[in-house]
C-alpha positions as a Markdown table, in Angstrom:
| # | Residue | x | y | z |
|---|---|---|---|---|
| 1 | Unk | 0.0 | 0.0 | 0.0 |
| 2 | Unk | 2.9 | 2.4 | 0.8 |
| 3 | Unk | 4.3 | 1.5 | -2.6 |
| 4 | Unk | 0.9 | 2.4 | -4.6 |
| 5 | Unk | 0.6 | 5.7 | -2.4 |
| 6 | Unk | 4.2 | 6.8 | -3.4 |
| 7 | Unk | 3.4 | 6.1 | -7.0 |
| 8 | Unk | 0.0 | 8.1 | -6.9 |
| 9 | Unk | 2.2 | 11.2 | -5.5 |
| 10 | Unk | 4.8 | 10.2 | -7.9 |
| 11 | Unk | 2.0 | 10.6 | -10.9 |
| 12 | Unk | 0.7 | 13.8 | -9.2 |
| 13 | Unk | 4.1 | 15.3 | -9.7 |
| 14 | Unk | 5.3 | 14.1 | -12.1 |
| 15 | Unk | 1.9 | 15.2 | -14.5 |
| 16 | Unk | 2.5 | 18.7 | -12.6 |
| 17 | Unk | 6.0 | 18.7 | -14.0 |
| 18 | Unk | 4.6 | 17.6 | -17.6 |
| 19 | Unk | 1.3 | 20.0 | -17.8 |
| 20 | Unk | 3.8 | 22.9 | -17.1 |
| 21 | Unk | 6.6 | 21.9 | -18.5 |
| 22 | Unk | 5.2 | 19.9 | -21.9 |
| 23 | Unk | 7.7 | 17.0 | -20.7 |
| 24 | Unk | 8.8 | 15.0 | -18.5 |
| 25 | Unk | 6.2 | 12.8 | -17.1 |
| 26 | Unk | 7.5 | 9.8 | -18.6 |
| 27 | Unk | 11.2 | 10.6 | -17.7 |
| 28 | Unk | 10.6 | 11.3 | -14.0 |
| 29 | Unk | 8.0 | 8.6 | -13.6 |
| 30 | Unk | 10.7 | 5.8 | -15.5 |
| 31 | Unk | 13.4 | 7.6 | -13.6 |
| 32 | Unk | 11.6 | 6.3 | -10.2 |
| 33 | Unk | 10.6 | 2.8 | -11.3 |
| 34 | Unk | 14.2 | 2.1 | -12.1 |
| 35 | Unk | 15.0 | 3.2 | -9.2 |
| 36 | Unk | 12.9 | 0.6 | -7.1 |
| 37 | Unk | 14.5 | -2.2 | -9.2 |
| 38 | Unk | 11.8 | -2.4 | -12.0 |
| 39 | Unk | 12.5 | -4.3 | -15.3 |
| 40 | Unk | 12.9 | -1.2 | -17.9 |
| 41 | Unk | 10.6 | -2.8 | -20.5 |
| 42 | Unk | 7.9 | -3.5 | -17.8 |
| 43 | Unk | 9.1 | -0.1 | -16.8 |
| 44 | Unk | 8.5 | 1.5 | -19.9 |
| 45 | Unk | 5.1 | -0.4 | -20.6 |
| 46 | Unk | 3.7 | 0.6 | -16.8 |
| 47 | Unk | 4.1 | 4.7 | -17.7 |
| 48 | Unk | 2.9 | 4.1 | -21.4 |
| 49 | Unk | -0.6 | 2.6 | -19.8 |
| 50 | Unk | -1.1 | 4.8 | -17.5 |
| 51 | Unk | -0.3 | 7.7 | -20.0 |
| 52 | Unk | -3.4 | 6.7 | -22.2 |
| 53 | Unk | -5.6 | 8.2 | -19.3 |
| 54 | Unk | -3.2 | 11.1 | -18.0 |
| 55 | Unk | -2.6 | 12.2 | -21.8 |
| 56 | Unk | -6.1 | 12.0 | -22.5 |
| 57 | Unk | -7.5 | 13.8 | -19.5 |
| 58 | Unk | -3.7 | 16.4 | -20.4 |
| 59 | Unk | -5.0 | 17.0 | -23.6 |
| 60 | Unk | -8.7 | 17.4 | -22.8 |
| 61 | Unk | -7.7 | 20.1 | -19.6 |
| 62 | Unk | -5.2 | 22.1 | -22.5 |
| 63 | Unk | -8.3 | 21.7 | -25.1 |
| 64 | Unk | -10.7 | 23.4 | -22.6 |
| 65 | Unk | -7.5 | 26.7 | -21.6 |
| 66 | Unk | -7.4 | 27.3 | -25.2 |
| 67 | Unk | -3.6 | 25.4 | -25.5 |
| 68 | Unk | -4.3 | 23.1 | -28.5 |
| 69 | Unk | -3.0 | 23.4 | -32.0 |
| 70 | Unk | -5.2 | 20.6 | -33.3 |
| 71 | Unk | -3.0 | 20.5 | -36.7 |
| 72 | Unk | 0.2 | 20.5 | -34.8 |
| 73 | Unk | -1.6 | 17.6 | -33.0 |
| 74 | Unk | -1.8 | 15.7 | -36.1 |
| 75 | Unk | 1.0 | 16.0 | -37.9 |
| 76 | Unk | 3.4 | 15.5 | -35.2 |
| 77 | Unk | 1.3 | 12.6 | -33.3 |
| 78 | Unk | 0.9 | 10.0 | -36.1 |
| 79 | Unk | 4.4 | 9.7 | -36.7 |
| 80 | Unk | 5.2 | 9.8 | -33.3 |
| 81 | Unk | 2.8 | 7.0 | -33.1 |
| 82 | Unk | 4.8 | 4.9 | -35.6 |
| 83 | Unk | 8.0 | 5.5 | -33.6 |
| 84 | Unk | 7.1 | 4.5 | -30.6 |
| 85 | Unk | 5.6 | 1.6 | -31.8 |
| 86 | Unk | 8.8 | 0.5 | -33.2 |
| 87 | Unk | 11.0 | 1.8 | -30.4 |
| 88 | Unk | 8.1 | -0.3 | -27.8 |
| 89 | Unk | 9.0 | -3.5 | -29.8 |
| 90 | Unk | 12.9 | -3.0 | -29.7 |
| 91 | Unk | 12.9 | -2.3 | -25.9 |
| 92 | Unk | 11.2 | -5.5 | -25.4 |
| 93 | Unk | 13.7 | -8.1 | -27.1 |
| 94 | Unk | 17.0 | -6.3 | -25.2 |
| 95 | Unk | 18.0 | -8.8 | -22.0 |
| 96 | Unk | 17.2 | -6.5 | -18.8 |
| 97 | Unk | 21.4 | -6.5 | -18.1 |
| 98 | Unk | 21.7 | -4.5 | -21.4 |
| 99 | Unk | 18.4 | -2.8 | -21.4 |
| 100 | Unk | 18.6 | -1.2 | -17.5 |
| 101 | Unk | 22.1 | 0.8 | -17.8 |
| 102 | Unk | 20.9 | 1.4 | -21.8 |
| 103 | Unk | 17.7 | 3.2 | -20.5 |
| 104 | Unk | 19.5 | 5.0 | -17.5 |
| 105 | Unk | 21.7 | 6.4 | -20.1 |
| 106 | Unk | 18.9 | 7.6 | -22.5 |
| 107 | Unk | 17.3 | 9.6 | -19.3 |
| 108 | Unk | 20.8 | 11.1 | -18.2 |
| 109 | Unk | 21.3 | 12.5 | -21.6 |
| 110 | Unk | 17.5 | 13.9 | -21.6 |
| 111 | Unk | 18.0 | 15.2 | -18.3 |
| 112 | Unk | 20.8 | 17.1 | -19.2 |
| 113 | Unk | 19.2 | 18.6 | -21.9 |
| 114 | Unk | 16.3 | 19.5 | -20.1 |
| 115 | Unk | 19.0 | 21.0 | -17.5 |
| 116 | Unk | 21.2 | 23.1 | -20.2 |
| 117 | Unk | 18.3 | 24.0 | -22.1 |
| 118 | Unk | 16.2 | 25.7 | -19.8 |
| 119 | Unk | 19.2 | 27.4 | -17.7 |
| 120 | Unk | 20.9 | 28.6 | -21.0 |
| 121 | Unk | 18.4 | 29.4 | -23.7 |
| 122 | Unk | 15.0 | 31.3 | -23.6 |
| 123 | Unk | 12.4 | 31.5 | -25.8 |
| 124 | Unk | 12.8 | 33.2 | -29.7 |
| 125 | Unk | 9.6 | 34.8 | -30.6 |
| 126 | Unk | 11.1 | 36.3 | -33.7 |
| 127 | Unk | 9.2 | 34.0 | -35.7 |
| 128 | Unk | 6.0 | 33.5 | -33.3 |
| 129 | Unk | 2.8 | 32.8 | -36.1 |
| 130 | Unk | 3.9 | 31.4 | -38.5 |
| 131 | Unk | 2.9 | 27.8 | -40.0 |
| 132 | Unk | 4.9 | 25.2 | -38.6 |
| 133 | Unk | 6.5 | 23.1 | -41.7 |
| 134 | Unk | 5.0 | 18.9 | -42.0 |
| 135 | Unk | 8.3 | 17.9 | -42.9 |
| 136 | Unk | 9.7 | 19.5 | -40.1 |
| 137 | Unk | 7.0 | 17.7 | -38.0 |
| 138 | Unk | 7.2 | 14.2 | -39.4 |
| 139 | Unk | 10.6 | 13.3 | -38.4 |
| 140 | Unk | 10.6 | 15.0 | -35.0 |
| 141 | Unk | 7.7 | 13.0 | -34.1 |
| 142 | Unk | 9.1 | 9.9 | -35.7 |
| 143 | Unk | 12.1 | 10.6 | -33.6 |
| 144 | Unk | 10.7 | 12.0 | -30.2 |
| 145 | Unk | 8.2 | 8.6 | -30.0 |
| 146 | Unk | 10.7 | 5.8 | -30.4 |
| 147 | Unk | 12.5 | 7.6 | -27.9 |
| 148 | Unk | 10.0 | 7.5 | -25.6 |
| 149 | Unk | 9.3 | 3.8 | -25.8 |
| 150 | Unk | 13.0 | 3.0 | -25.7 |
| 151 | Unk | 13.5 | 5.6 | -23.1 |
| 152 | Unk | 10.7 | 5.5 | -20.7 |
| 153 | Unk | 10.6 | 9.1 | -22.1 |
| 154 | Unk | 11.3 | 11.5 | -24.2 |
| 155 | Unk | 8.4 | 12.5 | -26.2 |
| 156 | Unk | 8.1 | 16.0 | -24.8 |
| 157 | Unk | 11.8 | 16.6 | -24.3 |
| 158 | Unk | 12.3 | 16.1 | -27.6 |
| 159 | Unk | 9.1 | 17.4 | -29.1 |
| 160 | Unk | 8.8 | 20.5 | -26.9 |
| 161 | Unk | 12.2 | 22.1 | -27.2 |
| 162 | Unk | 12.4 | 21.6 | -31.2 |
| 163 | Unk | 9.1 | 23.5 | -31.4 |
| 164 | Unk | 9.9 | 25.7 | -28.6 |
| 165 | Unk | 12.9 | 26.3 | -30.7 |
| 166 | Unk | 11.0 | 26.9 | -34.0 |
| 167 | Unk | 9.6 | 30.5 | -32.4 |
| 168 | Unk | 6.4 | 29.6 | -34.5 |
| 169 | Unk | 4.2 | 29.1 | -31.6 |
| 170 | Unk | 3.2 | 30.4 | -28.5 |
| 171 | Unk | 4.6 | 28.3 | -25.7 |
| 172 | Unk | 1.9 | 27.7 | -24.2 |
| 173 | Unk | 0.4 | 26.2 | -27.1 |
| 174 | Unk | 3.8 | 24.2 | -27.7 |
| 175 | Unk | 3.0 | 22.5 | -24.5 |
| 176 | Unk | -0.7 | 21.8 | -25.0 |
| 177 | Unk | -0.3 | 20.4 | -28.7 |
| 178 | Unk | 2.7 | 18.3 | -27.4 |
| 179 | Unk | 1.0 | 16.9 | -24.4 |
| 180 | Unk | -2.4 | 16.4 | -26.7 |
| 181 | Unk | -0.3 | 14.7 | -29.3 |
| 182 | Unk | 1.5 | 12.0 | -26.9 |
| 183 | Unk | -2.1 | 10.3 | -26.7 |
| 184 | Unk | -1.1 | 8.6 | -29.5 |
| 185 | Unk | 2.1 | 7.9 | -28.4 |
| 186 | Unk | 1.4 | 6.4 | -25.3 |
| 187 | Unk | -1.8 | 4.2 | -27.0 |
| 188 | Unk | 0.9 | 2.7 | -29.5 |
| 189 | Unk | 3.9 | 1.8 | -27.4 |
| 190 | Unk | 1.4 | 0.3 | -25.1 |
| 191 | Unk | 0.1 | -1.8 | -28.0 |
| 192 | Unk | 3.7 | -2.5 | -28.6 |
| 193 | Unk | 5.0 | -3.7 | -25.3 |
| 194 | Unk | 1.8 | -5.8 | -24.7 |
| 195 | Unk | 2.0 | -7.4 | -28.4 |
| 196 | Unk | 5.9 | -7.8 | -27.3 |
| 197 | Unk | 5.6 | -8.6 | -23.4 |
| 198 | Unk | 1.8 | -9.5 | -23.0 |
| 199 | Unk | 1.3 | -8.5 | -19.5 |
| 200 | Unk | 4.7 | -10.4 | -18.2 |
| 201 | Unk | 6.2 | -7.9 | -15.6 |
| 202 | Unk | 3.5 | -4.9 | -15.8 |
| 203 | Unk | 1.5 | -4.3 | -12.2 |
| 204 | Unk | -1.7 | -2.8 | -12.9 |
| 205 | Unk | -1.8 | -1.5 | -9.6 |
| 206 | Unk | 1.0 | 0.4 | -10.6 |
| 207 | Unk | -0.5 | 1.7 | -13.5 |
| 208 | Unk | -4.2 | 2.3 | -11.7 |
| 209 | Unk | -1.9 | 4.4 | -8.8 |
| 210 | Unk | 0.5 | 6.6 | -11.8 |
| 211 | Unk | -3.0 | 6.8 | -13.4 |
| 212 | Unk | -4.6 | 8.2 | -10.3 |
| 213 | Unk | -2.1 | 11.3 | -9.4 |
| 214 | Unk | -1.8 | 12.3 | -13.2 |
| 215 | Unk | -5.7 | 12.6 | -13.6 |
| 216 | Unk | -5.9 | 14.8 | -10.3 |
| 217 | Unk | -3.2 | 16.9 | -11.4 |
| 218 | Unk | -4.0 | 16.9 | -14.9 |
| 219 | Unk | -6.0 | 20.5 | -15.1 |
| 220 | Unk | -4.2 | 21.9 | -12.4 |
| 221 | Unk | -1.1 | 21.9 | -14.8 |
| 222 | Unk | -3.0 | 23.2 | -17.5 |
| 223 | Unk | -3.8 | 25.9 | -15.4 |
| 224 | Unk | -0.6 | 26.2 | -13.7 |
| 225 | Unk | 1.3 | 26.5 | -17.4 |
| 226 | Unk | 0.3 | 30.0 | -17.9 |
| 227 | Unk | 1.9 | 30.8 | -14.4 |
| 228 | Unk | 4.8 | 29.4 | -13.3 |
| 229 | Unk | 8.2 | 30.2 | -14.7 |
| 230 | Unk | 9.0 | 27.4 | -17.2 |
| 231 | Unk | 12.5 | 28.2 | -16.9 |
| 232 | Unk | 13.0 | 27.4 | -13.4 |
| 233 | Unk | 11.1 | 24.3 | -13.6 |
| 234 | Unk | 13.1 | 22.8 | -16.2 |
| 235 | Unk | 16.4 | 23.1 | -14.2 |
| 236 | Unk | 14.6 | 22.0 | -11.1 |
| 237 | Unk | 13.4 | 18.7 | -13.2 |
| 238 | Unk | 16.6 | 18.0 | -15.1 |
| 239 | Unk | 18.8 | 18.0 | -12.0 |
| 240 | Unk | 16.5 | 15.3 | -10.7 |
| 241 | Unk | 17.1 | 13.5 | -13.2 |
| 242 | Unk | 20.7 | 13.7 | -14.1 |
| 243 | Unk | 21.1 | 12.7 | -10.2 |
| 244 | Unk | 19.1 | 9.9 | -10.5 |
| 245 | Unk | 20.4 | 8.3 | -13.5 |
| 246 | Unk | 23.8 | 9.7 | -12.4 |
| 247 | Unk | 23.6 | 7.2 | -9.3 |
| 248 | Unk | 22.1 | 3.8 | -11.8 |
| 249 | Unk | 24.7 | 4.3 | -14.0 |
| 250 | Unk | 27.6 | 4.5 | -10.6 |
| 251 | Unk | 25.9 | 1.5 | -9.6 |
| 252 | Unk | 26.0 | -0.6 | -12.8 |
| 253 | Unk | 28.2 | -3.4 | -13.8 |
| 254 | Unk | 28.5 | -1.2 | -16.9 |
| 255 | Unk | 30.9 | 1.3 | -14.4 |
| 256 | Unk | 30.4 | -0.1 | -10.5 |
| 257 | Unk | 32.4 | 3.3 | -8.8 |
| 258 | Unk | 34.0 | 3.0 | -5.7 |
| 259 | Unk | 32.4 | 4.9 | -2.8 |
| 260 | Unk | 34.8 | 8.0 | -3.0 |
| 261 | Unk | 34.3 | 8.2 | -6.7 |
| 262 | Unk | 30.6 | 7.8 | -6.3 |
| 263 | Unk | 30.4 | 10.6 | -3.7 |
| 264 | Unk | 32.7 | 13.2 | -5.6 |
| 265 | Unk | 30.2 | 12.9 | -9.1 |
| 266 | Unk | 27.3 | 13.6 | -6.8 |
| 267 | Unk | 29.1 | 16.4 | -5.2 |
| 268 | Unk | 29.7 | 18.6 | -8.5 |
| 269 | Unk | 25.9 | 17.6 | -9.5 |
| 270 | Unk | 25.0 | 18.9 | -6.5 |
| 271 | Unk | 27.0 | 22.1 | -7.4 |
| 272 | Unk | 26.2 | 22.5 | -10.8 |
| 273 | Unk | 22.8 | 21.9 | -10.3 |
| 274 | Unk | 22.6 | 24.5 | -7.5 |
| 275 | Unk | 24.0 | 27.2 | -9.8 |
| 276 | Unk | 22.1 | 26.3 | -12.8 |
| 277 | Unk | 18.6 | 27.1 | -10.5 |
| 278 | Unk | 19.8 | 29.7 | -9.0 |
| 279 | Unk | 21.0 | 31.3 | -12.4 |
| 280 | Unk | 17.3 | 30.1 | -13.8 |
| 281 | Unk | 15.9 | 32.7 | -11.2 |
| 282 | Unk | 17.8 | 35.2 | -11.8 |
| 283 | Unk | 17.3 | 34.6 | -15.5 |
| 284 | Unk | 13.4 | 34.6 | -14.8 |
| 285 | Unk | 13.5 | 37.7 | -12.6 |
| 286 | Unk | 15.4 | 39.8 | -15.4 |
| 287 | Unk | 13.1 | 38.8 | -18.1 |
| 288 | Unk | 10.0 | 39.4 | -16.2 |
| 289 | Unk | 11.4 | 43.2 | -15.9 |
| 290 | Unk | 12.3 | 43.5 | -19.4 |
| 291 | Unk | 8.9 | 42.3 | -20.5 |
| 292 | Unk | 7.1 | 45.0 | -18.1 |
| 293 | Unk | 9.8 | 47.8 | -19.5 |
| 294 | Unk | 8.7 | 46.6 | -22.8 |
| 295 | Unk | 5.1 | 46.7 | -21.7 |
| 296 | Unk | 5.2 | 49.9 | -20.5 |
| 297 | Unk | 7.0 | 51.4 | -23.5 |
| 298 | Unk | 4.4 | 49.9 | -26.0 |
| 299 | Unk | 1.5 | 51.4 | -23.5 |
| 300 | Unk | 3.5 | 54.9 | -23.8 |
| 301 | Unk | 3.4 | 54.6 | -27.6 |
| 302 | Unk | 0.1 | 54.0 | -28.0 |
| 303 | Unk | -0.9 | 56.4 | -25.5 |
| 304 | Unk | 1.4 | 59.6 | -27.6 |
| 305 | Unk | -0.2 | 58.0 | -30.9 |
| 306 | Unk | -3.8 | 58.8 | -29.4 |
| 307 | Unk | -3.2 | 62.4 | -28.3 |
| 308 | Unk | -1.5 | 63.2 | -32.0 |
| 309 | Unk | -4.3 | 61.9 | -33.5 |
| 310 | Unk | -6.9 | 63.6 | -35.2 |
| 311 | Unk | -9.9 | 62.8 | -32.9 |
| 312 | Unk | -8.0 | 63.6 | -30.1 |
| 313 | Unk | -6.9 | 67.0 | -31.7 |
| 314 | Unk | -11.1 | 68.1 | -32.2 |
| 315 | Unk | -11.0 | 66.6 | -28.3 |
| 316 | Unk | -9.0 | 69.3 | -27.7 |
| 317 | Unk | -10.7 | 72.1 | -29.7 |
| 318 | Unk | -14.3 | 71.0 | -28.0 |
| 319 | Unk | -12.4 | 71.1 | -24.5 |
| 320 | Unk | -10.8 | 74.9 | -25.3 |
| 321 | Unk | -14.5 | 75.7 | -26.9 |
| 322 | Unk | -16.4 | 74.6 | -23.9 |
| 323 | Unk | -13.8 | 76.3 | -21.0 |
| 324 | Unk | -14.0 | 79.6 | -23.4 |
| 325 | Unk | -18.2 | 79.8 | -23.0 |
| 326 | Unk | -19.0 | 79.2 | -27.0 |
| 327 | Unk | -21.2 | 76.7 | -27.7 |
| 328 | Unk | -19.9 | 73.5 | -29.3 |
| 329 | Unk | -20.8 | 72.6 | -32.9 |
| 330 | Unk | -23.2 | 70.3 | -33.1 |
| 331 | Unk | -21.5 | 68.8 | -36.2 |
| 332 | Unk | -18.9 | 67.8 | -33.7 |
C-alpha cells in the first residue's frame, strides 16, 4: 500500500512537471521505477498505460484553456505513433542487463538537456505565427516517440524544445499540442509492449496508482502553465534526473564506482545543479522586468499615438471651446 501511495504522488508530480513543463512525465516517472528495481521494458510499458488516461485527460484540460493546436496535433502525433511503436517493440527483445544501464543512459542525456536548455536558452519569438513546416514535424515525431518507448521518455523533451525552438508558436500552445499529441504515443507503445511482453512484468496496480495522481493533477497543470516560470522548472526537473540516473549508471556493472568516486560525481551535481537554479531565477527575474519595460514602453506609444491623432486633436478644440463659453458645434 505504501508502494501504490508513493506512486499516486509520484504521478501527481510528475503530470505537474509535464502539464507545465510539456515534458517530463515519462522521464521522471521511469526515472523512479528504475530506481525501485523495475524491469525497464515492464518499466516502460507501466508509464505508457497509464499515459493513455493522463494524456487524454492532459490534452482534454489544455483543449478546454485554449492550449491546443489541433494540426500540430496531427501532424506531429501519427508519426510519433509509428516510432514509438517500433522503439516499444525494440525495448522488449533487449535482455534486462543491457536494457537497464541502456535506458539510464537515455534519461541522463535527456535530463541534461532538459537541465542546459532551460538554464541557457529562452524562448525566440522572432518568428511566433507562422505555419509550422509537415516535414519539419514528421521526423521529429518519428524521432521523439521511439525515444520515448526506448527511453521510458522522451516524447516532450524532444518534441517540446524543437518546437519551442522553431519560435512559430506560443509556448503555451507548444505544450498543450505536445501533451495532446502523446495520446497517440502512449496508445501505441502500449500496444507494442503488450504485443511484445503480453502483460509479463506490468503491475496494474501500478498503473491504476500513476493513473490516479496524473488525472488529479492533470487540469491543475493546465492551469498552472500560464503561471509558473517554465525556466525554473526545467532546471529544477533535469537536476532530478541527471542525479538519479547519475547514481544507476555509478551503480551498474557497466561502471560499479568506488564509494569516493561515487560521492565526488554527486558532489559537482550537486554544485552544478545549485548554480544552474539559482541562475534560472535570476534569468526569470530579469526577463520578467524586461517584459514590463517593454510593456510599459508599447502602452507609452500608444498612448502619444492617441493624443496626436486627429480625434484627439477636435478633443481638444471641443475642451478649449467649452472652458471659453462658446457653444460647441453640433457637427462635432
Amino acid at each position: 500500500m505504501k508502494t501504490l501511495i508513493l506512486l499516486a504522488l509520484a504521478g501527481l508530480g510528475a503530470q505537474l512537471v509535464d502539464g507545465s513543463l510539456g515534458m517530463a512525465y515519462g522521464v521522471t516517472s521511469t526515472t523512479l521505477l528504475l530506481a525501485i528495481g523495475t524491469n525497464p521494458a515492464a518499466a516502460s510499458a507501466t508509464i505508457h498505460l497509464a499515459e493513455i488516461g493522463t494524456t487524454l485527460a492532459s490534452g482534454l484540460s489544455h483543449w478546454k484553456f485554449g492550449n491546443v493546436d489541433w494540426r500540430v496535433v496531427a501532424k506531429v502525433g501519427v508519426p510519433g505513433a509509428v516510432g514509438a511503436f517500433a522503439g516499444a517493440t525494440v525495448l522488449s527483445n533487449l535482455s534486462t542487463e543491457v536494457a537497464a544501464p541502456v535506458m539510464s543512459l537515455i534519461l541522463l542525456g535527456l535530463g541534461i538537456y532538459l537541465l542546459v536548455r532551460f538554464t541557457l536558452r529562452g524562448i525566440d519569438r522572432r518568428n511566433l505565427g507562422k505555419p509550422v513546416r509537415k516535414r519539419f514535424l514528421g521526423p521529429l515525431g518519428l524521432v521523439a516517440g521511439f525515444v520515448d518507448a526506448t527511453g521510458g521518455g522522451g516524447w516532450g523533451p524532444v518534441g517540446t524544445p524543437a518546437l519551442l525552438a522553431s519560435g512559430r508558436m506560443e509556448p503555451r500552445k507548444v505544450i498543450g499540442s505536445i501533451d495532446t499529441s502523446e495520446f497517440l504515443v502512449a496508445l501505441a507503445a502500449s500496444l507494442g509492449f503488450l504485443l511484445a511482453l503480453g502483460s509479463q512484468g506490468i503491475d496494474f496496480a501500478w498503473v491504476a496508482a500513476l493513473l490516479l495522481g496524473g488525472l488529479v493533477a492533470a487540469p491543475l497543470a493546465a492551469w498552472l502553465v500560464r503561471h509558473v516560470p517554465p525556466r525554473l522548472l526545467g532546471s529544477l526537473v533535469g537536476g532530478i534526473i541527471v542525479l538519479t540516473n547519475s547514481r544507476t549508471l555509478l551503480r551498474s556493472d557497466w561502471i560499479d564506482a568506488s564509494d569516493p568516486v561515487r560521492y565526488a560525481v554527486y558532489a559537482v551535481i550537486y554544485a552544478v545543479w545549485a548554480a544552474a537554479v539559482a541562475h534560472s531565477y535570476r534569468q526569470y527575474r530579469k526577463d520578467r522586468a524586461q517584459e514590463s519595460a517593454d510593456a510599459l514602453a508599447a502602452e507609452a506609444a500608444r498612448l502619444a499615438e492617441d493624443l496626436h491623432s486627429p480625434d484627439a486633436a477636435d478633443a481638444a478644440d471641443l475642451e478649449r471651446s467649452l472652458r471659453a463659453g462658446r457653444p460647441a458645434d453640433p457637427r462635432d
